[in-house]
C-alpha positions in Angstrom: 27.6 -18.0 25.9 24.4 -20.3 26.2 21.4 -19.6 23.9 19.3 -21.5 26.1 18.2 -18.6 28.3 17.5 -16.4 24.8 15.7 -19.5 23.2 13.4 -20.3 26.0 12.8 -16.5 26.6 11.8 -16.1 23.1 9.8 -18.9 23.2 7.6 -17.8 26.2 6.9 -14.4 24.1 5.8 -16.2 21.1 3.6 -18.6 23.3 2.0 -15.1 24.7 1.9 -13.6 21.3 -0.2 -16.8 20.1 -2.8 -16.4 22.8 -1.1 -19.6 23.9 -0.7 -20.8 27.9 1.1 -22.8 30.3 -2.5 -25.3 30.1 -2.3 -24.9 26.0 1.0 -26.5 26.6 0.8 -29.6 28.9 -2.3 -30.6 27.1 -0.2 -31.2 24.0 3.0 -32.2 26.0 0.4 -34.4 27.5 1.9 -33.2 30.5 0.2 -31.4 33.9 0.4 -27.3 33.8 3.2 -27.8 36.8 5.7 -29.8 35.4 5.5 -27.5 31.8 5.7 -24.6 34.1 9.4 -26.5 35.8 10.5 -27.1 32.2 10.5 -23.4 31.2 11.8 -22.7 34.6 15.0 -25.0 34.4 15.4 -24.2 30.9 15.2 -28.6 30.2 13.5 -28.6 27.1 14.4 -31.5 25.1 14.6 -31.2 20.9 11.1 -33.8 20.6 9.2 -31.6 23.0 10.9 -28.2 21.7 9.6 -29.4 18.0 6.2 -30.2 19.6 5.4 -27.0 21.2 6.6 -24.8 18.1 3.7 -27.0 16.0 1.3 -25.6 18.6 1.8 -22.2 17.1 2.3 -23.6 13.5 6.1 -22.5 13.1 9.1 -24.4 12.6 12.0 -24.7 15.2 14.2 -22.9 12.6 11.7 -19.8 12.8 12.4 -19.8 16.3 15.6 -19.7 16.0 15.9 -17.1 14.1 13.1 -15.2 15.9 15.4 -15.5 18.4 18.9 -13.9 16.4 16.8 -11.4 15.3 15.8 -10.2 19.2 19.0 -10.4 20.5 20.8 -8.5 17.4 20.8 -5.4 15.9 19.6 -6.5 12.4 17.5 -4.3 10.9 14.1 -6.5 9.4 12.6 -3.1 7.5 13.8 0.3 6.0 12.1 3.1 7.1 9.6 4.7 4.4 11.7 7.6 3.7 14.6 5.0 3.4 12.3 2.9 0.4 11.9 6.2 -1.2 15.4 7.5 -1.8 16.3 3.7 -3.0 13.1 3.8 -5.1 13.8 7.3 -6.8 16.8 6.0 -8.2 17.0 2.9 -9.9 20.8 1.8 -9.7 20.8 2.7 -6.5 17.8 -0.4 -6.2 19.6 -2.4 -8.8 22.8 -2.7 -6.4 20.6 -2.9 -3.5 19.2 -5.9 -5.2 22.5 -7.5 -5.7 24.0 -7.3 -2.5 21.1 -8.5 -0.8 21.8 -11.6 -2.7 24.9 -12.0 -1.9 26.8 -10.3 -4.7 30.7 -8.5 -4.1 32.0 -5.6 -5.3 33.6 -6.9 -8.6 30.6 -8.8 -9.4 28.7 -5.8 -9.9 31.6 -4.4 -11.7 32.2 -7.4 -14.1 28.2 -7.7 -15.0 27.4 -4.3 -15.5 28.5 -0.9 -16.6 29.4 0.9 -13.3 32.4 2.3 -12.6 34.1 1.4 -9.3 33.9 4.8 -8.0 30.4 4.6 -9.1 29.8 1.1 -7.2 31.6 2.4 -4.1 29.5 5.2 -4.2 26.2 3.6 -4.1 27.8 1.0 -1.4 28.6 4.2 0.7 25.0 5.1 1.2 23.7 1.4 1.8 26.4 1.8 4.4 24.6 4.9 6.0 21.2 3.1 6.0 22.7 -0.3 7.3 21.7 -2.3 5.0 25.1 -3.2 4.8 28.6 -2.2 6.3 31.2 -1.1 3.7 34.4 -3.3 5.1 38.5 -2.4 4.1 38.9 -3.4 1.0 35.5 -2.7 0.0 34.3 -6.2 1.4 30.7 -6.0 1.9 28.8 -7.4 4.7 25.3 -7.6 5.4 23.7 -6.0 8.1 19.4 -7.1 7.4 18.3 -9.3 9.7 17.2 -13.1 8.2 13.5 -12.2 8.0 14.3 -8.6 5.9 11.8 -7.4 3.8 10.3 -4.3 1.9 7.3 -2.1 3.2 4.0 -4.1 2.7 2.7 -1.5 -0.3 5.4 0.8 0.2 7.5 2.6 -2.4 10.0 -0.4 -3.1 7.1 -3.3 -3.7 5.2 -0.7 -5.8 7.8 0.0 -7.9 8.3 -4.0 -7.9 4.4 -4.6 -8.7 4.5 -2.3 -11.4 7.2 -4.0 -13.4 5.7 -7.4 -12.4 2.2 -6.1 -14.0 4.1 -5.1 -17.2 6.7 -8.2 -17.9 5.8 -11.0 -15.5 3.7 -12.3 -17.7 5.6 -11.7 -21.2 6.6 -15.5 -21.7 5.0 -19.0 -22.3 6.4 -20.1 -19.2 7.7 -23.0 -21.7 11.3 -23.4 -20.4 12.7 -25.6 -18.0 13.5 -23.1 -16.1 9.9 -21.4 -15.8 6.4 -22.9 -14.0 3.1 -21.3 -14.1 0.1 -23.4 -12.4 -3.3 -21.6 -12.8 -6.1 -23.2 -10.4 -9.4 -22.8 -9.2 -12.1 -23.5 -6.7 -13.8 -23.3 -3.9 -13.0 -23.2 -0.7 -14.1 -22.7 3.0 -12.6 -19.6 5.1 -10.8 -22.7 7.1 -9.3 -23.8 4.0 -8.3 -20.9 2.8 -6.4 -19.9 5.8 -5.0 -23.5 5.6 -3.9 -22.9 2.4 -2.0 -19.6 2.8 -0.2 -20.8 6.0 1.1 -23.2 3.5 2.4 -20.3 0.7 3.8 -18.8 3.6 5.9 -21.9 3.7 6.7 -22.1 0.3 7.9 -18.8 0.3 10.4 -19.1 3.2 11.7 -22.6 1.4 12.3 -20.4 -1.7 14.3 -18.0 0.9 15.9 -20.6 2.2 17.2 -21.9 -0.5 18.4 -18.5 -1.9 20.3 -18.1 1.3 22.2 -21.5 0.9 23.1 -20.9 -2.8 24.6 -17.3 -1.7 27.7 -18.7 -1.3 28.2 -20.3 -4.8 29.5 -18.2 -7.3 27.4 -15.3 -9.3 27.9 -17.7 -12.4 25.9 -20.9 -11.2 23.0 -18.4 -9.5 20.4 -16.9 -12.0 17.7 -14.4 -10.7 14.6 -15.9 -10.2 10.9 -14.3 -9.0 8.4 -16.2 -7.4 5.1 -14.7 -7.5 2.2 -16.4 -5.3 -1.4 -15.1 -4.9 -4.7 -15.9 -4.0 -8.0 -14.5 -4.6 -12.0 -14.5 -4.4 -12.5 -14.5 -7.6 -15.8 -13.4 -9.1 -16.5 -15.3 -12.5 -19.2 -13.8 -14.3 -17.5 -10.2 -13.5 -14.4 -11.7 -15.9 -15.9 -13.9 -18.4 -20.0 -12.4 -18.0 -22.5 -14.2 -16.8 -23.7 -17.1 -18.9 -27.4 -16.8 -18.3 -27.3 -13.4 -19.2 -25.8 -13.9 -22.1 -28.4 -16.7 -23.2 -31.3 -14.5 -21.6 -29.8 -11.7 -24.3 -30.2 -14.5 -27.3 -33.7 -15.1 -26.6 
């Protein structure tokens, strides 16, 4: 079956989502209102002008895409609360809902850590019930999250996640090749700063990107890695005191 219909479909909502219009369109098309308005309706969008009209709303062609999987699947983006908690109250149950959503298999689990296969299956069983994932003959594994999955914004998984980040993230020199820390600062406009975090945003769905292309390799030649990106206002004289009160003591 075609995807046109589901792409351009998808692409109208988004437009309307954006606050953007027909008019928002032709101007950067550089095209009148009427003839934007006959592309949509004969579905005869070409790649250049598809790629153009996606930069209008600051997204890529590849989000669209997948905007567009997501809408016409059954994929599940986001557990329900109660859902975070049961995973959160017991940590293997997290640990192998970890692993699978990278891409591990039953025997990798098995081989790297001290579950039993009844124990595996199990745990597999009730990711099953939650599809997350559907537990195959065999005890094949395949996922069931949509592309854009994630955990509750401060919900029971990413607090669980921020504690242990608070307590070990920071426990190395960040010396290895393997490890980067880059501490900046200054000071920006609003503008920028919204410029800026469009760009993390980026950054972080190149990291996923990248972690979805590598799920295929073997579990040998993939190491765990967590990215951690934040920005701030940051008041200086509330962490390091404020200078002139400090002289203004000495005098």
């Amino acid at each position: 079956m075609s995807q046109t219909t589901p792409l351009v479909k998808t692409l109208k909502r988004l437009l309307k989502q954006n606050g953007k219009t027909y008019l928002d369109v032709a101007n950067c098309l550089s095209l009148s209102e009427a003839s934007v308005k006959r592309l949509f309706s004969e579905q005869n969008i070409s790649l250049q002008r598809l790629d153009t009209i996606c930069s209008l709303m600051e997204i890529e062609i590849s989000d669209l895409v997948r905007t567009m999987e997501i809408e016409h699947n059954t994929a599940i983006s986001e557990l329900t609360l109660e859902q975070e908690k049961e995973i959160a109250n017991d940590l293997n149950l997290l640990m192998i809902t970890v692993y699978v959503l990278n891409g591990w298999k039953l025997h990798d689990i098995i081989s790297r850590h001290d579950f039993t296969e009844p124990q595996c299956i199990r745990y597999l069983a009730h990711l099953d019930r939650i599809h997350i994932i559907e537990l195959l003959p065999g005890n094949r594994i395949k996922l069931l999250v949509s592309p854009n999955f994630k955990w509750r914004n401060d919900g029971p998984i990413m607090q669980l996640f921020c504690a242990k980040i608070e307590n070990e993230f920071f426990r190395t020199k960040f010396a290895k090749e393997t490890e980067k820390l880059v501490v900046l600062n200054g000071m920006l406009s609003d503008a920028s700063n919204a410029l800026f975090q469009r760009k993390m945003q980026q950054l972080a769905k190149d990291f996923d990107t990248l972690s979805k292309d590598d799920a295929g390799l073997p579990i040998g030649q993939r190491k765990g890695y967590t990215l951690l990106q934040g920005i701030r206002g940051w008041n200086y004289e509330r962490v390091f005191g404020d200078p002139n009160q400090s002289s203004n003591n000495h005098s």
